[in-house]
Residue, then its C-alpha position, 0 to 999 in steps of 0.5 A: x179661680x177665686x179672688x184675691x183681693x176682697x170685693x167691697x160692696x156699699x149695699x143699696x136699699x134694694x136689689x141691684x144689677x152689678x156688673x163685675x169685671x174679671x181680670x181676664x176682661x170677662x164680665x159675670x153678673x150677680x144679684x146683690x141683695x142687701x141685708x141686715x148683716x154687716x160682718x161680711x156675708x155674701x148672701x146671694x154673691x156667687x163663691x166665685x167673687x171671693x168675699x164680699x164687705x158690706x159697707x154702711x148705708x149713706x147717710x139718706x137725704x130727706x125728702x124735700x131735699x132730694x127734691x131740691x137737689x134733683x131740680x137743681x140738678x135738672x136745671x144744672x144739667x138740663x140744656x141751656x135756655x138761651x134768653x132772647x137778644x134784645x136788639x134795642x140798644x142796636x137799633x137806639x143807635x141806629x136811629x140815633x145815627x140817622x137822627x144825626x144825619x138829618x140833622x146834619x143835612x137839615x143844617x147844611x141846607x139851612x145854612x146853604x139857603x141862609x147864605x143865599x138870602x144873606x147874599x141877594x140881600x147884600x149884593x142880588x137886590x141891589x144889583x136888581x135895583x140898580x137895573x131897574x133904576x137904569x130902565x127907569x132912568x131911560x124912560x124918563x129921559x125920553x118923557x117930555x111930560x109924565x102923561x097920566x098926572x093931574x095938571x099942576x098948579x100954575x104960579x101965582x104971580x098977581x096977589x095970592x088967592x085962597x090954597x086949592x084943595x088937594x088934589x089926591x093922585x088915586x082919585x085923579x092920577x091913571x099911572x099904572x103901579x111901576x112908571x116912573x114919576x120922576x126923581x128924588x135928589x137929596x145930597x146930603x144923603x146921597x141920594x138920586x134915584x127914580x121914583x115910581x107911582x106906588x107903594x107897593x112891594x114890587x114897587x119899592x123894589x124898583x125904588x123909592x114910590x110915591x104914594x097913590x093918596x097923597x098928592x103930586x110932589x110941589x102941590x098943595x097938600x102932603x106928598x109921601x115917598x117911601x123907601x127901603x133903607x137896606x135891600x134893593x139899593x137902600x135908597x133911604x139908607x141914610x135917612x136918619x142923618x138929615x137934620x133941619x134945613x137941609x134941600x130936597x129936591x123933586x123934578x118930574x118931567x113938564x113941571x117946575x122943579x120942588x125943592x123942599x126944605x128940611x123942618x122935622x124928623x120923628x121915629x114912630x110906630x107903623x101904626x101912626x099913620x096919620x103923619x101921611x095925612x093931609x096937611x096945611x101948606x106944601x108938605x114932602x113927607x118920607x118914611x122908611x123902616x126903622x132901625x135899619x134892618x127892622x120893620x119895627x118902627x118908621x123913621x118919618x122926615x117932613x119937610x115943606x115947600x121953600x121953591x116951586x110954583x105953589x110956594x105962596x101956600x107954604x108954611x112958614x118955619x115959624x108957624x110949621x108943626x110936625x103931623x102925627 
């Protein structure tokens, strides 16, 4: 049986395998071999296929872009290479996270332990002050005499005699750090408040101290208590308000009563340490940290003898100067 419908057929440069399908489903192969004929030859087509038209050759691509096309086609139909996910910008905000919550904590920690100190300052001091002035008060009311103290100056009553030297309380004192001495009272300011021996940071706590290289409180020479003026009960809180004339007055236990009087007040530097030097007549010096709140500076109070046994060797007013 032959076909009817002519066979067209684009002839390759070279001999190539056809497979032709019948219209019965049968499948018959023939060897198609290009020639210089374009009219319709069949030359090596079996009868069979009926007549065969010869197309015209495709157009050939050069070299070179053969080969660009089969890499492009490779690469276009070659399997997909993935590129490795980064997983830094995951981890940048992981970081960034656990950076946030440090800081947080850090925070909160800092805020915590800030309100602690905040509070003890405000409140836990002073009410640990207040105890320790409570103990101290116990104890010098059951103190007929402050044992350990040099012996005081007995009151001139025929004539006055040249001023004793002073008589320095470390080198002549056996007091522990932290026993009472006696008491401070200042009204203007508000002031009451046990003193202790010492000036150290455990004393002041406790309160206002005296200081272990000046003298006794009344004796001739210069005596130097210090207080603090915003923890621990601020005792010399209002220090700073005391102006010239104004009475200070110092009791320890087996001796006369030293009331002083006010002559000077002066902001210095901590390292002017010459105003606790000794001085000419009876002299009460006291020193805090200034401003309140600051070590910065010393806010430094003098004052001189005005009653007491040792009142002959007092300055006058009009003869006083400050020591710095």
């Amino acid at each position: 049986m032959g076909w009817t419908t002519p066979l067209t057929v684009r002839a390759p440069p070279c001999p190539a395998t056809w497979l032709l399908a019948g219209t019965a489903g049968a499948v018959t192969v023939g060897q198609v071999q290009a020639g210089p004929s374009r009219s319709g030859a069949t030359t090596g087509v079996p009868a069979e296929f009926g007549p065969v038209q010869f197309l015209p050759d495709a157009p050939r691509r050069p070299r070179a872009a053969r080969g660009r096309h089969r890499a492009t086609r490779r690469r276009s139909t070659g399997p997909v290479r993935i590129p490795p996910v980064s997983h830094l910008p995951d981890m940048v905000k992981e970081g960034s996270r656990r950076l946030l919550h440090l800081t947080s904590a850090i925070t909160a920690v800092t805020c915590a332990l800030g309100a602690v100190y905040l509070g003890w300052d405000l409140w836990g001091s002073g009410w640990y002050a207040a105890r320790q002035q409570a103990a101290l008060a116990d104890q010098l009311a059951q103190v007929v005499q402050v044992e350990g103290l040099p012996s005081g100056t007995v009151r001139v009553v025929d004539g006055v005699g040249p001023r004793p030297d002073p008589v320095i309380l470390a080198e002549a004192a056996t007091l522990s750090p932290g026993e009472p001495v006696g008491r401070i009272v200042i009204e203007r300011i508000g002031v009451d408040a046990a003193v202790v021996y010492g000036t150290g940071v455990e004393q002041l706590r406790q309160g206002p101290g005296l200081w272990e290289w000046g003298v006794l409180p009344g004796e001739p020479g210069n005596a130097l208590i210090a207080g603090h003026r915003n923890t621990y009960g601020a005792p010399f809180r209002r220090l700073h308000e005391l102006v010239p004339g104004d009475r200070i007055r110092v009791t320890i236990p087996g001796r006369e009563v030293a009331v002083f009087e006010v002559r000077e007040t002066q902001v210095v530097a901590p390292e002017e340490v010459s105003v606790s030097d000794q001085t000419p007549g009876v002299r009460l010096t006291l020193s805090a940290c200034h401003p309140i709140g600051s070590d910065r500076e010393r806010i430094v109070v003098q004052a001189e003898l005005v009653e007491g046994p040792a009142t002959v060797w007092a300055v006058p007013a009009e003869q006083w100067t400050f020591q710095r």
